[in-house]
N, C-alpha and C positions, 0 to 999 in steps of 0.2 A: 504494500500500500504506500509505504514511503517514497519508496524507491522510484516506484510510476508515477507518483505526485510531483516529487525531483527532476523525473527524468522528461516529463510533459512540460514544467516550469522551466526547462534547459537550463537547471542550475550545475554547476562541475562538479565531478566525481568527487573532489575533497569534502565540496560540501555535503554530498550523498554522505560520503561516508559517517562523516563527522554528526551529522544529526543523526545517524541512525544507531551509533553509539549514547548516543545525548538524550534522545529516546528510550531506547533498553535501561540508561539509568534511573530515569524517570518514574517510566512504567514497574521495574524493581521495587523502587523506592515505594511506590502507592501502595503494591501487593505488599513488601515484606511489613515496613513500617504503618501506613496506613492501616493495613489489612482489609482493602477494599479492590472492587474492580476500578480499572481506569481504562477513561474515555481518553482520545488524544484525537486535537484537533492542529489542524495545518492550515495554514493562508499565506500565498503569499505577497505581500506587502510592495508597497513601488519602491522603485529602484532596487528589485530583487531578494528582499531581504524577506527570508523565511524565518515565518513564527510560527513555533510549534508549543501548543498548553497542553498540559495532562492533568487531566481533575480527575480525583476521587469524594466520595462521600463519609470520608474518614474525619471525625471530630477530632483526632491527633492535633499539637499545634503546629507552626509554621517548620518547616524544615528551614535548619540552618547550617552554613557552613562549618566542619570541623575542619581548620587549619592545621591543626596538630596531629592525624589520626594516629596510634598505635601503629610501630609496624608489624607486629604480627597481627595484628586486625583484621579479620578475615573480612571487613565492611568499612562504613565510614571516609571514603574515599570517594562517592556518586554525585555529591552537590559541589565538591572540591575541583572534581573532572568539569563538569557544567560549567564552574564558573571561570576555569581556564581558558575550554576552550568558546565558548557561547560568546557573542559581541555584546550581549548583553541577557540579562535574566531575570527573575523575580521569584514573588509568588504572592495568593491573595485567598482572603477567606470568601468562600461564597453566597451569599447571600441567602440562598436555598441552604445551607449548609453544605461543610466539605470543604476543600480547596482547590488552587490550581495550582501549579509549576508550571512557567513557562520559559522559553530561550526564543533571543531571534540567533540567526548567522546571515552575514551579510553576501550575500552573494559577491 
């Protein structure tokens, strides 16, 4: 789904790639930590810039960066990746309940 959404939008193989990393941490993070399904939506933006959000309906609070993770840490490394490589990121509580994570990359 990503992939064709990318590769319809002619954005470049880095970026395929790179969001589709950015995504699988996302989507982890909702099932392990949330413990919920997650939706993921994709647009993209003018001047080529892909935004991708992944909500769950998890009352958990905001995911936040661990700077520091353990290094034998089998985890804790997924929002640190995000926010290396993402041009930018977030997240927000839902109104409905739940939240989002989102990233753009800029094409």
């Amino acid at each position: 789904m990503l992939g064709q959404f990318c590769g319809t939008a002619g954005l470049s193989g880095e970026v395929r790639r790179t969001a589709s990393l950015l995504v699988s941490e996302l989507v982890t993070n909702s099932l392990v930590h949330g413990r919920s399904a997650a939706t993921v939506d994709m647009e993209l933006r003018p001047e080529g810039v892909l935004r991708v959000a992944v909500s769950d309906r998890s009352s958990a609070p905001l995911p936040a960066v661990d700077l520091h993770p353990e290094t034998c840490a089998e985890g804790g490394r997924g929002l640190l990746i995000v926010s290396l490589l993402a041009s930018r990121w977030g997240s927000a509580l839902s109104p409905r309940g739940g939240k989002t994570v989102w990233f753009e990359l800029d094409g």
